[in-house]
C-alpha positions as CSV (number, residue, x, y, z in Angstrom):
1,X,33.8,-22.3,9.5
2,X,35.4,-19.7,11.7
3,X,34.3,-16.2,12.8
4,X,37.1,-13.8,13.4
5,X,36.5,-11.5,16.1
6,X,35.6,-7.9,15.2
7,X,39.0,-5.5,16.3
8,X,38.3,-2.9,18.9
9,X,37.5,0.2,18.4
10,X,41.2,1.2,20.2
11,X,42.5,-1.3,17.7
12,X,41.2,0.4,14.5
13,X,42.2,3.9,15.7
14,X,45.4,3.0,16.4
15,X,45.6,1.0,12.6
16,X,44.1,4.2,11.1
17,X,46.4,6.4,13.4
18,X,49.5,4.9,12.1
19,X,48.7,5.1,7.9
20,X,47.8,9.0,8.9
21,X,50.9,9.6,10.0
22,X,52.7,7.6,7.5
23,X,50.5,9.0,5.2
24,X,51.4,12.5,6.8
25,X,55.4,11.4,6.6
26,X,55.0,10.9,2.3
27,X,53.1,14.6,1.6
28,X,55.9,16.3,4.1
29,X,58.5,14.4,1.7
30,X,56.3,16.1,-1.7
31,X,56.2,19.4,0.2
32,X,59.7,19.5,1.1
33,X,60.7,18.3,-2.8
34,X,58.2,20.7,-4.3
35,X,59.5,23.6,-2.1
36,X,62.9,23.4,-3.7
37,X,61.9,22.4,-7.0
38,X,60.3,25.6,-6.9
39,X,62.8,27.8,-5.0
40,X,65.2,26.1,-7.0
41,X,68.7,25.7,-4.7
42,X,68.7,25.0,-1.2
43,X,70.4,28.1,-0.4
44,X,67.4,30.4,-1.3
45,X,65.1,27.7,0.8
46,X,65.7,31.1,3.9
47,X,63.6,33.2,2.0
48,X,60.6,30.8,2.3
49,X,60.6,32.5,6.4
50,X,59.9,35.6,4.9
51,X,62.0,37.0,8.0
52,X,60.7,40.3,7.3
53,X,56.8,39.7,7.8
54,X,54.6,38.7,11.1
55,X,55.1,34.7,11.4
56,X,51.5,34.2,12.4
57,X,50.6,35.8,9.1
58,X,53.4,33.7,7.1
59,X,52.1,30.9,8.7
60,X,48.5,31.5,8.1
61,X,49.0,32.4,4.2
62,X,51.4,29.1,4.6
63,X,48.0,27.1,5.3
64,X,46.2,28.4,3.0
65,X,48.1,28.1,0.0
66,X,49.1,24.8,1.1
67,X,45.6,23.9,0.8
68,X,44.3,25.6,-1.8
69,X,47.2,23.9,-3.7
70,X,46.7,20.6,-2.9
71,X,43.1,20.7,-3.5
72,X,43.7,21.8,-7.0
73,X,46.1,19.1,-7.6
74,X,44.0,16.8,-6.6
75,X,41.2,18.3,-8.6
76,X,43.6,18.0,-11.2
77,X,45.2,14.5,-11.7
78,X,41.9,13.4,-12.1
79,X,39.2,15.9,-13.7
80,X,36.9,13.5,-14.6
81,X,36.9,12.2,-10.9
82,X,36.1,15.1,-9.2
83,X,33.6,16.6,-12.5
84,X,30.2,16.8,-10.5
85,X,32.4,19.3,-7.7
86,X,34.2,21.4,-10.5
87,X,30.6,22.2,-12.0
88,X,29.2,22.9,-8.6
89,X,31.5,24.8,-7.9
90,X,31.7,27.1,-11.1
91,X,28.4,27.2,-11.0
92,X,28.6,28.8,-7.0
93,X,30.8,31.3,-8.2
94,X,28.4,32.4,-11.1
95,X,25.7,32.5,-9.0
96,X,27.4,34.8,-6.3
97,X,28.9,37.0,-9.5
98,X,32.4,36.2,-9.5
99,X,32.1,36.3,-13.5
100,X,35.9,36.4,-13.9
101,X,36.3,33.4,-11.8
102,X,33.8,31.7,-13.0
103,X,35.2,32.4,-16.8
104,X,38.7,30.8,-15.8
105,X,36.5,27.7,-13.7
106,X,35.2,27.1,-17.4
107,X,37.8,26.7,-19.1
108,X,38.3,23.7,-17.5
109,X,34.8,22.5,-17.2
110,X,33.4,23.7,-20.8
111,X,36.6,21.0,-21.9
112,X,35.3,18.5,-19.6
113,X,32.4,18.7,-21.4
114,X,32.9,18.0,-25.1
115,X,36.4,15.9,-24.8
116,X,36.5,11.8,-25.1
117,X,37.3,9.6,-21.9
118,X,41.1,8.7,-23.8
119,X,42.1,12.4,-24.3
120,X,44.7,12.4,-21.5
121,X,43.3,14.7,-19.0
122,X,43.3,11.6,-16.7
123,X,46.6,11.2,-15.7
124,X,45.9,7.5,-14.2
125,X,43.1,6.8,-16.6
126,X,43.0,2.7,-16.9
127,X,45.3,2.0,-13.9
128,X,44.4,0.2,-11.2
129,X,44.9,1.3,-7.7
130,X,47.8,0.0,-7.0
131,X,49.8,1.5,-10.0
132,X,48.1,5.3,-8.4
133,X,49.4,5.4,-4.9
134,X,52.8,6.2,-4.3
């Protein structure tokens, strides 16, 4: 029997370097789609500068919606996935008093709840990994 020799440390961050930017390469492509699928023609895509308003501020509202938005999808394709976080985190924002918040969190957490595995809320319920990523 063989031993294979463990990779270098340089050798795994260079490995792990190149999938985050490839990684990094497929969300810019979703970003870019989703931006005109919501803008809807490439000649409105301008207004996304928001030319009128301070660009550090665009860009900082930019980064934040960017990630509040993906966290939500992510939260979403697969509810049951993430179910222990979406109760802990209702259950911070009743806690601090952000009722109304808290109210909307519910509505997806209260269905969590009381609905069967098979109800569709999953979107990749019973596929393997491979059939998940892109």
């Amino acid at each position: 029997m063989t031993t294979s020799t463990p990779p270098t440390v340089e050798q795994v961050d260079q490995v792990l370097a190149a999938r985050a930017s490839h990684s990094a390469e497929q969300i810019a492509g979703f970003l870019v789609l989703g931006q005109l699928d919501t803008i809807g023609r490439p000649d409105r895509l301008p207004q996304d500068l928001w030319p009128d308003h301070d660009p550090v501020v665009v860009q900082a509202v930019w980064d934040r919606a960017l990630t509040v938005g993906y966290r939500a999808g992510l939260h979403a394709s697969r509810p049951r996935f993430h179910r222990d976080t979406l109760d802990r985190l209702r259950g911070q924002l009743e806690a601090a008093g952000w009722q109304a918040m808290a109210g909307r969190a519910s509505a997806v957490t209260d269905l969590l709840a009381v609905t069967p595995v098979d109800d569709g809320l999953d979107a990749h319920a019973g596929m393997g990994v491979a059939e998940v990523i892109w």
